[in-house]
Structure formats: C-alpha cells, structure tokens
N, C-alpha and C positions, 0 to 999 in steps of 0.2 A: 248410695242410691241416687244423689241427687248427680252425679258424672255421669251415671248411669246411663239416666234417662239421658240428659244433654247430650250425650255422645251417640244418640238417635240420628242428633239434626245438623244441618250444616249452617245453621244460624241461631245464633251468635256462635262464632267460632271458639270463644273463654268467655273466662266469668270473673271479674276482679272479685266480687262477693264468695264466690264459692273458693278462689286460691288463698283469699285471707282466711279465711279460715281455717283452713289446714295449714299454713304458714302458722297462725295460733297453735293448734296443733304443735307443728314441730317444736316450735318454743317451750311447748312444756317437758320435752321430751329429752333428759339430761342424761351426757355421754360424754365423757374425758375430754380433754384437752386434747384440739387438733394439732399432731406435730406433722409437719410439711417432711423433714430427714427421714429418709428408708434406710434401714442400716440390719435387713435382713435380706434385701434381692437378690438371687441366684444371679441376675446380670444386672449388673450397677447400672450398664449404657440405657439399659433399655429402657424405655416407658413402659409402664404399667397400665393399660387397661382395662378397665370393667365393666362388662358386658352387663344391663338389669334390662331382662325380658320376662313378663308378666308368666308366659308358660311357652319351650320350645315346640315345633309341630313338627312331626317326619320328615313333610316334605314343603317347598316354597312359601310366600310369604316374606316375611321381614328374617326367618327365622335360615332360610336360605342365605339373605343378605347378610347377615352375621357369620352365617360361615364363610359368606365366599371372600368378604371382610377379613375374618380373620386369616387366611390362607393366604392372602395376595399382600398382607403387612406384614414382613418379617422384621420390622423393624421395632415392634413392641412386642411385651408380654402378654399377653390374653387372657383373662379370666371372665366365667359367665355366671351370674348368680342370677336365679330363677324364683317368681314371687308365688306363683301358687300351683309352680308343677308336679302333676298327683302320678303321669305317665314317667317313668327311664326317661332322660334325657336321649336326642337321636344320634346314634353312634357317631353319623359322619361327624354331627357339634363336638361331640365329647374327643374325638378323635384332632379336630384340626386345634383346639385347644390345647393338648397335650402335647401337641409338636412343636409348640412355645411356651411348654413350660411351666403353663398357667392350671389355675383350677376350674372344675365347676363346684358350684354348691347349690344345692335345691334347699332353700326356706320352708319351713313345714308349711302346708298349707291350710294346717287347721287353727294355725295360730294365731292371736287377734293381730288387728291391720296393723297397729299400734307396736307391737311385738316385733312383727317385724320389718316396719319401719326404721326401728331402732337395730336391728340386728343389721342391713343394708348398711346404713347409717357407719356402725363401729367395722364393717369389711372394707366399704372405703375406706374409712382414715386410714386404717390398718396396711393395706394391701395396693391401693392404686392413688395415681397419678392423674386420671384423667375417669372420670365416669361416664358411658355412655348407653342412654336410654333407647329399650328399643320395643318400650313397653306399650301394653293397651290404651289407647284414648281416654277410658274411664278408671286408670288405675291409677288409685291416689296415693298407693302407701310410696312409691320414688319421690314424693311431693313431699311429705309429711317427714319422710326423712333427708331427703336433702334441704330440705325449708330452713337451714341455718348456715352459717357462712363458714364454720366451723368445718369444711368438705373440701375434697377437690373440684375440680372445675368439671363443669355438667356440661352434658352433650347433649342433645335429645332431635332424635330421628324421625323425620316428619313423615310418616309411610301414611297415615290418614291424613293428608294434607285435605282432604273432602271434608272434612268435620270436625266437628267440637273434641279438642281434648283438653285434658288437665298437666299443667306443667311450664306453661310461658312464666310463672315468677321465678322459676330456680332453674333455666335453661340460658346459659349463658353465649352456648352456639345452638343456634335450632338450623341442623344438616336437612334441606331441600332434596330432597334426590331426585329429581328431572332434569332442574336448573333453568323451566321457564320462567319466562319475564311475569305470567298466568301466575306461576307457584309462588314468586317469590311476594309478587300481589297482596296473594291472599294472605300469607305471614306478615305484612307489615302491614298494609293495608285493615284487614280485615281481625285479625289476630291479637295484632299487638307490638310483637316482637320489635323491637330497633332496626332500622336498617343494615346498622354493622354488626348485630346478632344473627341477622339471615344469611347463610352462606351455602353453597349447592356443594354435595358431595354424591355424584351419580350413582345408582344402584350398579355396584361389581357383579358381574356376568363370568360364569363356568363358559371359557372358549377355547374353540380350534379352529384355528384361521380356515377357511373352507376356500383355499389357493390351490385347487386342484385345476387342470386340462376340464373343460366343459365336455369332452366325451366319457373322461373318466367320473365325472358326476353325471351326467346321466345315465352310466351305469349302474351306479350306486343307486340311484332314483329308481330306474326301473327293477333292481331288485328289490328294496325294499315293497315295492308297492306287490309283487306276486307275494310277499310273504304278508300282506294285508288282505290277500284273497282277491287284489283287483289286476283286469290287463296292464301290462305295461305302458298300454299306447294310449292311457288314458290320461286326465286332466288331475290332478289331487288339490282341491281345496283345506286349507287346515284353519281352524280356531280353536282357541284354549281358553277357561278360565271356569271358576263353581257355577254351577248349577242357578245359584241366585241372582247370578249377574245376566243372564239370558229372561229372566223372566221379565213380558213385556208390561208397558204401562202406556196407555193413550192409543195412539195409531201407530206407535214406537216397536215392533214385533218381527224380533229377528228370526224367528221358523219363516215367519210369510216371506221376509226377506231370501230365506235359502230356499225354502221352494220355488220362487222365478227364477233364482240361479240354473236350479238342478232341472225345473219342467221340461226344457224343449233341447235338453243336452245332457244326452245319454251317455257321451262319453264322460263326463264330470263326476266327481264323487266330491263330499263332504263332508271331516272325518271334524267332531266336535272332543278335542280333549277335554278333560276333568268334569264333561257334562254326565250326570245320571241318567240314565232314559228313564221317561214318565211316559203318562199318558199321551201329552200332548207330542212330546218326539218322538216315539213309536207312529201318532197317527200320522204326522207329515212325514215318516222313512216312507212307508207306507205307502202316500201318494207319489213319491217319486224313484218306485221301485228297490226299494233298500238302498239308495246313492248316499242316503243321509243317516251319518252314525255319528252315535252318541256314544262314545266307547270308556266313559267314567276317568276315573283319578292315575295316573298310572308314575311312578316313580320317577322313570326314565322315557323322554320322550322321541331318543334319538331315532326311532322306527320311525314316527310318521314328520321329524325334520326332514331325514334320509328320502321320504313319498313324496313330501309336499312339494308342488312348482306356486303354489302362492297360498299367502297368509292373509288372513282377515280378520280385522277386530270385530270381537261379540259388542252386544251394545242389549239393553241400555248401560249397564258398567263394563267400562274395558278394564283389559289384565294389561299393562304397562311391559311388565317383567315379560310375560308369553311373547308379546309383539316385540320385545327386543331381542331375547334370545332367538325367536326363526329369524327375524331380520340379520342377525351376527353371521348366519347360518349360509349366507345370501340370499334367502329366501325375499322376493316382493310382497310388499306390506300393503295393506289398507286401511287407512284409519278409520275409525268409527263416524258416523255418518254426524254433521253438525246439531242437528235436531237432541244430539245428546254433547253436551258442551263436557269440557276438560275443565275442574280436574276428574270429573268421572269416566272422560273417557283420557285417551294417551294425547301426553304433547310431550315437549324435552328439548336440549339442546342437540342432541344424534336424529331428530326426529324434524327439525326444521326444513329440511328439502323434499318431505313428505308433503303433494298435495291434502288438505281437511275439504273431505268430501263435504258442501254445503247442504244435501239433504240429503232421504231414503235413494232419492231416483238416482243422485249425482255418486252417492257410493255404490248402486248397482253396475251403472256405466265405467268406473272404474273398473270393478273384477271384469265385468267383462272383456272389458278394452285388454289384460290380462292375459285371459281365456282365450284370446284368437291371436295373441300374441308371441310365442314363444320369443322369440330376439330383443323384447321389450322388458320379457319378466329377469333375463340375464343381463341387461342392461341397466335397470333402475334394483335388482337384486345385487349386484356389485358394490352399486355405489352406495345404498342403503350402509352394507356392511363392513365398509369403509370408514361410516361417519360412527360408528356405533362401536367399532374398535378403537378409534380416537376416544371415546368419551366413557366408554363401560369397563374398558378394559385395561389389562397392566399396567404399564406407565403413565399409560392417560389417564388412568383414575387412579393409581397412585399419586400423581402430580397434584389434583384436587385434594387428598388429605395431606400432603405433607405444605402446601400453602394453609390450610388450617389449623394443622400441627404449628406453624412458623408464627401463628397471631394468636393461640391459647391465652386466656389471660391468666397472669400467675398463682389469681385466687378465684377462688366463689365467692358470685355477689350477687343478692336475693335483687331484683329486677320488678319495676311497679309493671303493673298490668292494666292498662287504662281501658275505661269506656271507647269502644271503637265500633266503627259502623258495620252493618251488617250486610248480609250480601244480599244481590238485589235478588227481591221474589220469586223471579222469572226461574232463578236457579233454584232458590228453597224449596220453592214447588214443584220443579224436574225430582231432585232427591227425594219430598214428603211423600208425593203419588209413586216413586220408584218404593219407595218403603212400606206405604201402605198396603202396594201391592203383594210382597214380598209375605209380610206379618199376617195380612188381613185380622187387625186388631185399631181399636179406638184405640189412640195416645194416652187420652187421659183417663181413661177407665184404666188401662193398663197401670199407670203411674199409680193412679189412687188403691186400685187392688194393691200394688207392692207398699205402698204405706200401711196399708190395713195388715196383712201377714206379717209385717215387719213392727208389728205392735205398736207402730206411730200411730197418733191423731194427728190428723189435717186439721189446721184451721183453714177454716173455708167463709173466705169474705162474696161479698157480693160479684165480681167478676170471673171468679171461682165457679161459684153457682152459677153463673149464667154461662159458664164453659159446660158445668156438666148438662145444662139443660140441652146444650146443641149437640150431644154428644150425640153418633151416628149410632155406634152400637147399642146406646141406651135407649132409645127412641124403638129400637128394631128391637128391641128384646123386650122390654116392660112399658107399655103404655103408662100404666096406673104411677110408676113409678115418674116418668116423665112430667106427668100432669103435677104431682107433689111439688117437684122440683122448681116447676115453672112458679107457683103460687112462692113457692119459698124467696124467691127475687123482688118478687112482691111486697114482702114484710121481712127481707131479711135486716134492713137498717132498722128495725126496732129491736133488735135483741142482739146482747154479746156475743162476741165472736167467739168466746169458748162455748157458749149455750147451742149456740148452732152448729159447732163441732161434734160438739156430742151427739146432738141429735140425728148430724147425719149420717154420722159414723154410724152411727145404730142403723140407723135405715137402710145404709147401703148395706150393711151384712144379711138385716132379713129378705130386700128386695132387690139386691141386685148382683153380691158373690157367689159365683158358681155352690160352693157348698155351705151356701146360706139356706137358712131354713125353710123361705116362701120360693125361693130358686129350685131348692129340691121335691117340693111338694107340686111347683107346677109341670116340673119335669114330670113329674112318676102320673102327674093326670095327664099327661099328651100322651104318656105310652098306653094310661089305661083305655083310652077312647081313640087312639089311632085305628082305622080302620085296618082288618084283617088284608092280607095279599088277596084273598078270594074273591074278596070283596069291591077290591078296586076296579074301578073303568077297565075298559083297555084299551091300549095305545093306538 
C-alpha cells in the first residue's frame, strides 16, 4: 500500500525506509543455496535471461519494449515470468520467446506477495544468468525477492523514470531508456542510484528504413489518406498517446491548442491516436468541422504513419515511444511545448537536434512553419530518422546492450539507498495538478480510505490531523466533520496516539466513508428532498 500511494508522486523519487523493509522482508525468506554452474542449458553459449513484468498488455508500453528486446538479441535465451497476470499472455510475447528457446511462466496471481516473491526468487537461481526488471513502480514482490545476494545480477528498467519506484537497493544496472543528460539526472541525482549503476539502454523500435524515391512516398501518402476518408491534397497532422495524457491542467490545453491549428485551415486534418472520444473532443471536432478525430487504441498504426506529413507531441504527458516510431518513419516531429518539462514530456539522445518549443505560442509556430512547408517537413523528417536509426535501432541499440552485457558485475549486491534530495516544486506541482486533474480525488482521503478497507489503523499524530483538516474533499463534503477535526489539533497533544486512532478511525467510518453510516443517511436525505424536474427553474 505504502508503494502504492508513493508511486502517485514524482517526489521523493525512493524511500530508504520503505526498501529496508522489504530488504527485512526478503531476509526472512529462506531458499537453497545459490549455485552460479548451469548444467541444464539447451545452449551452454548463451546467456540466459529473465524477463519479471508485473502483468503483459497487447499492445505498447514497456511490454512492447520487451518484445522488441527480445527479437533484436539473438544472442541470449529469453524467458518472461509474469507477477500478477490474470489475462493469456500476448501471442506476439509468447511467440518471440519461443524463438529463443525460452519460457514464459505466469505466477498465480492470487497468491500471497510473499509466495511469490519466493517462487521468482528459486526461477532465477534456477534458470537465469542475468534478471531484468520491467516491472510496476509500486511492485514490491521483485524487491522482496531479489533482496538477498544469493541471485543473479539485477537489471531494472527505468520506463517511469517520472516517479517514485521501488527497487534502487537490489538494481545493480538501472537501464535509462532516452539517455538524456535530464534522465540520467534524475537517477543519480534525485533517486539514488550510483553513477556507475546508471547506464542508457534506448527503447528498441519495430523499423523499416523509409528509403523510398519521395514521389513513391507520396504516393503511398496520398493513398493512405483516401482510405481515411480524406482528400489527397490535404495536410494530415497525427498524435498518439491514452486518453489521460491529453487531459488538460492550468492554461495547459491541447484541444484549444488543435483547434487554432485546424480553425482557419481547412485543408488540415488531426487524427488523435489511442485517444477515446468524450465529450469534450467530440465538442472541439465539432467546431472545426470534423478535421479533428479522436479515432481510439488501434493495434497497428501503419495507416495513419502511411497519412501523416507531420507529427506532434500531445502534452500535458507526451508518449516518447509514439514520437519515435513516426519520427523512424520520417515523419517531422514536434516536441511538446516547454510549459510541460521532460521527463513528462520527450527529450533523448535521437532527439537532440529537435528544436523544445519554449511555450504554447512557440509550439504553434512550429506546426505551422510545417504546414506551409512541404520541402521543410522532408528535410528535417530525413534527418530526424536518421538519428533515431542510429540510436533505437539494430546495431545501434544492440551496441548499447552488448557494452552493458561487457561490464555485468559477476554477482548481486544489495546497494544502500540514501536520503537524496527531491525535485524541485515547480516540477512536483506540474505532476500533483496533472494528477489531480486526472483522479479528481483528495490524496489523502484516498490513502486514509485504503488503510481503513485494508483493516489498518492509522495512527494519526498531530501534523496527520492537520493534513486531514486542510483536506479539500473533506471540507466540500462534511462541514460538521471539518469543524471536529480542526478542534481535534487543538487537544490533540493531550492524548495518546493510539486513543486518537481509534477515535478517528471511528469517526472517519461514520462521517466521512462513502458507505459509512451518517455518509449513507445524508445521501438518502438529499435524494429525499431534492427537488422534483417539475419543479425546477428554467434555464
């Protein structure tokens, strides 16, 4: 619970308190003698592998990166073992596994953390040479079971490099996948990590060199787009990424952003991959004649790479991965406007000849400059995909694992985790308000509800108490209950800390969980005294 919540915020990035613990943890958790000798391998040469990701997804994410990992290293075995996957693993995973040899194994997931921390635990010794983590931020059991030395040598893959995870004391290489100067920052810097434990291993990219004759891609261009229902002689904007990463926060609002794009150019279209349409992008297609679509998750996105003449990062969170694969593509890039900093939006080493637009206005000016450009967009689309084949792809990004393959240390070694400083406000606060927005829920009312369902008592000291008092949801939801709270700070240093646990525990279930007793009875009097429709005003 307590990763949990951490893995909310982008500050503090770890927690020396919360990895010793489960370092305790593992310690008590007794499992054979580690022998280093394999003397079952199908291929003696090979390194062994082991893939631990918290649960596979269909399509992109980390869980792509693992495939495409696995595919482009024929130099090792592969195996993936999965910590709480309830869905079939996705064929493509299961399938590029198999072509080395390797296994997958899914961990029940009903099993306690503990269970199968220890069952990870004896597949390493057993089966691999090298462990690599490509787990959730807030998943402890990789912790809990590598937490002894008694393992091979740990890997762990930085893909929330934005925030708090669990796993700097048993990561003996923490892989960077950008390779900015920003990312590697934040890991030592902010993190923890040792400088010679930080090393960059780029996100591998599915490519096809796009070395065609420029009139034979604009063919290809112009067909795709009649089979998206638009003229050929038209403009195609494209951006990718979930649905949560577009939702705005402050003056930060990428629909207002695409409708000045699309307002007074009609020949322009803006096709939003992996976005759902809601309300609110239905009502901006809307005002700018249907140019702007929201066209959801789609597997395979080579139809609208095929459409697009330029790409643009969503904001306030960019997709990294989207903007390199259309960049590979040769497609022209736009980075996310400055007003939303990296790492939430994209930076990298293939990405350094990329102007960062400094605000909204200056990444407008951009696409446009784009838009009236056509010999500009095959220009700086060239060379983009140039730098990005250097560094995402084949030998270029083989080159970066096999120099990390060449400096492996020979054993696992549990790693302190020191107090380290946190990052500065300015950013905490771009993520807290991106998230608040997101959840629209109080932090710690959230927290404190999961301790109460989760049959903990909180003890709640005095700065506890004066958190819940400033809580926003609590305020907006129970008066009566606020006013208590505040008096409680009052007199809370006259009485034990467990006396005022209990007490509050109690009170928060009658006055302020959703199906607490005075919560349900004030609910059932607003419905019985809400006015009838009949009855209301009108508009």
């Amino acid at each position: 619970m307590a990763a949990d919540i951490a893995a909310i915020h982008c500050t503090p990035l770890s927690s020396p308190e919360l990895e010793a613990l489960l370092l305790n943890i593992a310690s008590q958790l007794t499992t054979a003698p580690f022998e280093t000798a394999a003397t079952t391998q199908k291929h003696p040469t090979k390194k062994r592998l082991l893939h631990v990701v918290t649960y596979a997804l269909p399509s992109g994410g980390h869980t792509a990166m693992m495939r495409r990992w696995i595919e482009l290293d024929h130099s090792a075995r592969h195996s993936v073992v999965t910590l709480e996957q309830k869905a079939p693993v996705p064929f493509s995973l299961a399938g590029a596994v198999a072509k080395t040899d390797g296994d997958v194994i899914q961990l029940n997931p009903a099993a306690a953390l503990t269970s199968r921390a220890l069952s990870l635990r004896r597949l390493a010794q057993e089966g691999a040479d090298i462990v690599i983590l490509h787990v959730h931020p807030q998943d402890v059991i990789a912790t809990v079971a590598f937490g002894v030395t008694q393992v091979p040598p740990v890997w762990f893959i930085n893909h929330g490099a934005h925030k708090f995870w669990v796993g700097v004391a048993i990561s003996d290489f923490v892989l960077n996948c950008r390779g900015s100067h920003l990312e590697n920052e934040w890991t030592v810097r902010y993190r923890g990590v040792a400088q010679e434990r930080s090393r960059t291993l780029p996100i591998p990219l599915d490519y096809s060199k796009p070395g065609k004759p420029r009139t034979e891609r604009d063919q290809k261009r112009n067909s795709a787009k009649k089979k998206l229902g638009i003229p050929d002689d038209t403009t195609v904007i494209l951006t990718s990424g979930d649905t949560y990463k577009f939702t705005p926060i402050r003056n930060i609002d990428f629909l207002h952003i695409a409708k000045r794009i699309l307002k007074d150019r009609p020949d322009v279209f803006l096709f939003a991959v992996g976005v759902d349409e809601n309300v609110a992008w239905s009502a901006a297609s809307k005002q700018v004649g249907g140019r702007l679509q929201a066209v959801g998750r789609h597997a395979s996105l080579r139809i609208y790479h095929d459409a697009a003449d330029i790409y643009i990062e969503g904001f306030p969170f960019g997709s990294t991965t989207a903007l390199l694969e259309a960049g590979a593509q040769g497609i022209p890039c736009v980075l996310a406007p400055g007003t939303c900093p990296p790492p939430f939006t994209s930076d990298g080493l293939a990405l350094e000849g990329l102007p960062k637009p400094r605000d909204l206005d200056e990444y407008l000016k951009q696409i446009e400059a784009f838009v009236e450009s056509p010999d500009e967009r095959v220009k700086k689309g060239s060379k983009l995909a140039a730098a990005i084949e250097r560094v995402h792809t084949g030998q270029g990004w083989f080159s970066f694992l096999e120099q990390i393959k060449s400096s492996v240390p020979a054993i696992h070694h549990i790693h302190p985790v020191p107090h380290v400083e946190q990052v500065a406000p300015a950013i905490s606060n771009f993520w807290g308000a991106f998230w608040h927005n997101q959840h629209r829920k109080d932090e710690f009312l959230d927290t404190y509800q999961r301790a109460l369902v989760g049959g903990l008592t909180p003890r709640l000291d005095l700065p506890v108490l004066q958190a819940l008092a400033a809580s926003r949801d609590i305020i907006k939801r129970n008066v009566f209950f606020n006013i208590m709270t505040k008096l409680a700070c009052s007199f809370a240093y006259l009485f034990p800390k467990a006396t005022t646990s209990r007490f509050w525990c109690h009170n928060l279930f009658f006055y302020l969980r959703d199906d607490g007793f005075i919560m349900r009875q004030i609910q059932a009097l607003s419905l019985r005294f809400r006015p009838s429709k009949e009855h209301e005003p009108a508009k």
